[in-house]
LUMVO-533131 format. One record per residue: residue number from 0; residue in one letter; z, y, x of N, C-alpha, C, CB in turn. Coordinates in Angstrom, 2 decimals, decimal comma, m for minus. Glycine has a CB too. Layout:
REM LUMVO-533131
nr/rest/nZ/nY/nX/caZ/caY/caX/cZ/cY/cX/cbZ/cbY/cbX
NUM/A/Z/Y/X/Z/Y/X/Z/Y/X/Z/Y/X
...
//
This chain:
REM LUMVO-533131
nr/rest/nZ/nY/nX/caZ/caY/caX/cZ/cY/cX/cbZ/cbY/cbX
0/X/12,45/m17,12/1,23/11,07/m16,81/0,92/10,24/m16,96/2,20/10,93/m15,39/0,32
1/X/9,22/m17,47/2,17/8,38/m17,90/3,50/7,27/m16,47/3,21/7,47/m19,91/3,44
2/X/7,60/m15,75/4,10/6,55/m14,32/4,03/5,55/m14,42/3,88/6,36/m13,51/4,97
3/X/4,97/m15,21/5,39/3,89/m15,61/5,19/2,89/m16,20/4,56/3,90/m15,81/5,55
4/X/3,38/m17,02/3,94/2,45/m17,91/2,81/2,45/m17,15/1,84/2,93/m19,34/2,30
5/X/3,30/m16,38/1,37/3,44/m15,18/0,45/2,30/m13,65/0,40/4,92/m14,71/0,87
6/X/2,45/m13,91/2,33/0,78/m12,91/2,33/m0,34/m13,38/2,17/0,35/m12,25/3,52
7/X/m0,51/m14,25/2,79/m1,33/m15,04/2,39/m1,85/m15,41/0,78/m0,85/m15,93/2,97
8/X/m1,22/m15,45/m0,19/m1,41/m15,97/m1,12/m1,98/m14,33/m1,99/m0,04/m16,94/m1,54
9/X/m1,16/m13,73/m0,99/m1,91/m12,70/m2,08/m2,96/m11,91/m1,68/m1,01/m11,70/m2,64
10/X/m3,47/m12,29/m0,62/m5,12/m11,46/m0,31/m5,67/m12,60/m0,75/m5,77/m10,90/1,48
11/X/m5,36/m13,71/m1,38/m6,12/m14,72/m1,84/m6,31/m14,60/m3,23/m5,61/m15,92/m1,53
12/X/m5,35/m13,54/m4,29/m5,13/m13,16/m5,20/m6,07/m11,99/m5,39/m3,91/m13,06/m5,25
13/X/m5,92/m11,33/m4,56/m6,43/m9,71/m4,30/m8,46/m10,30/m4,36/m5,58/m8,80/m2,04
14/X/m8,69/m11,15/m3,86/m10,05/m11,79/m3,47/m10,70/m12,13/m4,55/m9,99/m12,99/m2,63
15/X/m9,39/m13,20/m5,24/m10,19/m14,01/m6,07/m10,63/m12,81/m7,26/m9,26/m15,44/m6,67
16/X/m9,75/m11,98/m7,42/m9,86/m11,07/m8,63/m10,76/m9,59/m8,89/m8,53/m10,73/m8,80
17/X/m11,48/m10,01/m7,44/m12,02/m8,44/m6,86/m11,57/m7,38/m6,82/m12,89/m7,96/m7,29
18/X/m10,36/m7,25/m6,00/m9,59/m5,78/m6,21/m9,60/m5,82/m4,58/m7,74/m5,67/m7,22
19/X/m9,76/m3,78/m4,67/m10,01/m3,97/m3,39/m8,88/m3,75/m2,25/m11,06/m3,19/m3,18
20/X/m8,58/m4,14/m1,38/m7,49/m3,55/m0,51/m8,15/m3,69/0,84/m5,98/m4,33/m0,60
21/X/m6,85/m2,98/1,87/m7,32/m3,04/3,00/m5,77/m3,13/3,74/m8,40/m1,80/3,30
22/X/m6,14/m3,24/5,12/m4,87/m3,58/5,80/m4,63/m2,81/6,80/m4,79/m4,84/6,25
23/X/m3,32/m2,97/6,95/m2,78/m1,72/8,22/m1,35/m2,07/8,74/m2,61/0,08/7,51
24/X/m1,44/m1,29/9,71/m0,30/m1,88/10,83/0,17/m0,57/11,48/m0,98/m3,04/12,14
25/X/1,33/m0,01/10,55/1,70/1,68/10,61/3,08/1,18/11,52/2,08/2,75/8,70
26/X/4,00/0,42/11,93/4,89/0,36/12,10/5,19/m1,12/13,09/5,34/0,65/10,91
27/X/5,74/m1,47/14,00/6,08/m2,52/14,93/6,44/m3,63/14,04/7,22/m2,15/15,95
28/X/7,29/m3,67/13,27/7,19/m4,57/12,72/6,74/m5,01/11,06/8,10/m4,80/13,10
29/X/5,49/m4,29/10,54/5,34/m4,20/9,40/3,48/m4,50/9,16/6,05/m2,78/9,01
30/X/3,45/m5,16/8,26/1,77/m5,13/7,95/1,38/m4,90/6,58/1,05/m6,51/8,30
31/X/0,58/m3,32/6,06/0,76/m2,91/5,06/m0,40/m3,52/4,35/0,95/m1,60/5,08
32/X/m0,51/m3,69/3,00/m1,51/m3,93/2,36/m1,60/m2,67/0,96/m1,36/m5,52/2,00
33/X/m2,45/m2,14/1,95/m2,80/m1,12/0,80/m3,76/m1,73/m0,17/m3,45/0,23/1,37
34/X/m3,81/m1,02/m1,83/m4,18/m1,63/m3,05/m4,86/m0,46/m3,70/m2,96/m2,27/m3,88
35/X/m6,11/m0,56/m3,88/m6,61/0,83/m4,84/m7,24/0,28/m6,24/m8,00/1,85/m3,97
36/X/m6,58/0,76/m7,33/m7,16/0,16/m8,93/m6,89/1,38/m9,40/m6,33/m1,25/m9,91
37/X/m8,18/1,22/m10,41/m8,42/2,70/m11,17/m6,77/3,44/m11,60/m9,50/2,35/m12,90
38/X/m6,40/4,85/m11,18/m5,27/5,55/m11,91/m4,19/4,88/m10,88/m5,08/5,16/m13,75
39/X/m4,39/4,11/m9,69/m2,89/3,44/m8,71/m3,19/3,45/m7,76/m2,26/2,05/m8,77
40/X/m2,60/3,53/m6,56/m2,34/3,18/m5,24/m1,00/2,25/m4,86/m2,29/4,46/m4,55
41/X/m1,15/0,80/m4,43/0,15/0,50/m3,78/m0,09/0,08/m2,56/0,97/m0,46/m4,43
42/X/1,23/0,23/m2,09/1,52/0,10/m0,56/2,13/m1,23/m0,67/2,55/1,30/0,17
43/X/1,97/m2,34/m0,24/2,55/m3,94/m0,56/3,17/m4,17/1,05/1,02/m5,39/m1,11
44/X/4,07/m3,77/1,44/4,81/m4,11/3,28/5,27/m5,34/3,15/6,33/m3,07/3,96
45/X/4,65/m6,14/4,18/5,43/m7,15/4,98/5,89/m6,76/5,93/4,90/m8,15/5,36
46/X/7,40/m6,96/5,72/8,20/m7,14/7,38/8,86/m8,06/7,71/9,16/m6,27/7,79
47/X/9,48/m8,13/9,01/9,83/m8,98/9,57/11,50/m8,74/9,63/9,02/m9,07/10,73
48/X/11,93/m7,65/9,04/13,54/m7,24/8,55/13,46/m7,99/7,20/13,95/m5,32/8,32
49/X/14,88/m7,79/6,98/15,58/m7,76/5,65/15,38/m9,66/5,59/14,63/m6,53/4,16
50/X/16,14/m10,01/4,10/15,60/m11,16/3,53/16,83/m11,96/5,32/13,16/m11,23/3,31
51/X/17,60/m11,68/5,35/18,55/m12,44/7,01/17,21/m12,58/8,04/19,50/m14,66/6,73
52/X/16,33/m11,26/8,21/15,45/m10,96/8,90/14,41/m12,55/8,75/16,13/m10,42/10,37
53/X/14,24/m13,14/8,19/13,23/m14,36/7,34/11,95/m13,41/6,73/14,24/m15,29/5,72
54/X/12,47/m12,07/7,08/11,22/m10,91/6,39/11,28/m10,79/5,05/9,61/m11,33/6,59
55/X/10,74/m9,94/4,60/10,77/m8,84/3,39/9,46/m8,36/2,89/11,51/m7,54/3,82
56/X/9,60/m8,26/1,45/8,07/m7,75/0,99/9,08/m6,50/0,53/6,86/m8,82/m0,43
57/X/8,30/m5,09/0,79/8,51/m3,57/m0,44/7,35/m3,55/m1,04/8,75/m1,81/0,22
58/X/7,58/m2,87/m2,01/6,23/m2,47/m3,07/6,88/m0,83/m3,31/6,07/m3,72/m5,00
59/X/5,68/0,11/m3,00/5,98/1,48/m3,61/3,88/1,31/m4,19/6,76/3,19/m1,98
60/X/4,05/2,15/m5,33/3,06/2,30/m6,04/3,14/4,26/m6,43/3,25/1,07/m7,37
61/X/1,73/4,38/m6,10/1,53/5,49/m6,25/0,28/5,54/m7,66/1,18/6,04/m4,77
62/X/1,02/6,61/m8,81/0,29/6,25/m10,14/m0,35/8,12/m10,35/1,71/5,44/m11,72
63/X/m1,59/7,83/m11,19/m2,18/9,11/m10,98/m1,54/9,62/m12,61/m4,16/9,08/m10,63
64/X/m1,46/11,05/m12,78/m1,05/11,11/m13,85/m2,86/11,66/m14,45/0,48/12,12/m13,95
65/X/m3,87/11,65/m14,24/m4,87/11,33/m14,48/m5,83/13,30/m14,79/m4,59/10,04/m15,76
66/X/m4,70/13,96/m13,52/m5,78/15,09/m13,45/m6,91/14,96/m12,30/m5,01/16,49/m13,21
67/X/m7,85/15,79/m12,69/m9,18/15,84/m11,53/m8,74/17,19/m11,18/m11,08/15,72/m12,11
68/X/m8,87/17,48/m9,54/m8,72/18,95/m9,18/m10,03/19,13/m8,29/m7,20/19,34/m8,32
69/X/m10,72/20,21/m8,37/m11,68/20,84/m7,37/m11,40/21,22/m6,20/m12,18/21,81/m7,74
70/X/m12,37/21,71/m5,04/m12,11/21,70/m4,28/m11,26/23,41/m3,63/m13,18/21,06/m3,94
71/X/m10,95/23,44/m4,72/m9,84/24,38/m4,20/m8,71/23,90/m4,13/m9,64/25,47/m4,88
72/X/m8,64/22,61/m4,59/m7,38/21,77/m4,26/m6,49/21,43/m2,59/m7,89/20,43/m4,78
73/X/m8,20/21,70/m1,94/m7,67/21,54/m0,31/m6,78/22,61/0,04/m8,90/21,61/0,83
74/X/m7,31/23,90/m0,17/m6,50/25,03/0,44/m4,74/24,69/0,26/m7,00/26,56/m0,42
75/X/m3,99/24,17/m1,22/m2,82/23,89/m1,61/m2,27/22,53/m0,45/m2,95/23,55/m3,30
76/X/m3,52/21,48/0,00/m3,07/20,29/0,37/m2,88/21,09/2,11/m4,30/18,77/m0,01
77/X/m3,83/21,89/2,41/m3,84/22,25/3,97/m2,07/23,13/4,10/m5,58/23,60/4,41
78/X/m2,22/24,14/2,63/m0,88/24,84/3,04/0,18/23,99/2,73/m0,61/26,21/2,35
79/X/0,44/23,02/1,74/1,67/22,34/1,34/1,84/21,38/3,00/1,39/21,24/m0,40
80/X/1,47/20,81/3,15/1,13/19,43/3,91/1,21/19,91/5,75/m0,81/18,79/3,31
81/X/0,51/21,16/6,28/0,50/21,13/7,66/1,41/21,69/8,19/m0,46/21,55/8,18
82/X/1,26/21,56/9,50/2,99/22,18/10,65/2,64/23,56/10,43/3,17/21,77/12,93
//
């Protein structure tokens, strides 16, 4: 699999179709393409492992089960979430 043309092809996908993403670079050898569509979040990684290190795509998708919470929701995210 040629990675690259593979990323490539798909912010060309992501473009043509108006969906929005953005990009990030969390890790030395990885370039994330985050994906936001109504009710999803995915994380789309290119790396430069796996695949006889020729690089690797992961996909994890984050799906909403479609509650709204108020802002008493922070107090749960500050206590679940901090050191």
């Amino acid at each position: 699999m040629d990675t690259l043309n593979s990323f490539i092809e798909l912010l060309e996908k992501l473009e043509d179709k108006k969906i929005y993403y953005r990009l990030s670079k969390t890790r030395d050898d990885t370039i994330t393409v985050e994906v936001s569509v109504p009710g999803q979040r995915w994380e789309i990684e290119y790396n430069t492992y796996g695949e006889k290190s020729g690089g690797s795509i992961e996909i994890e998708k984050f799906v909403s089960d479609g509650t709204i919470h108020g802002d008493e929701e922070l107090d749960t995210l500050f206590r679940d979430f901090s050191e």
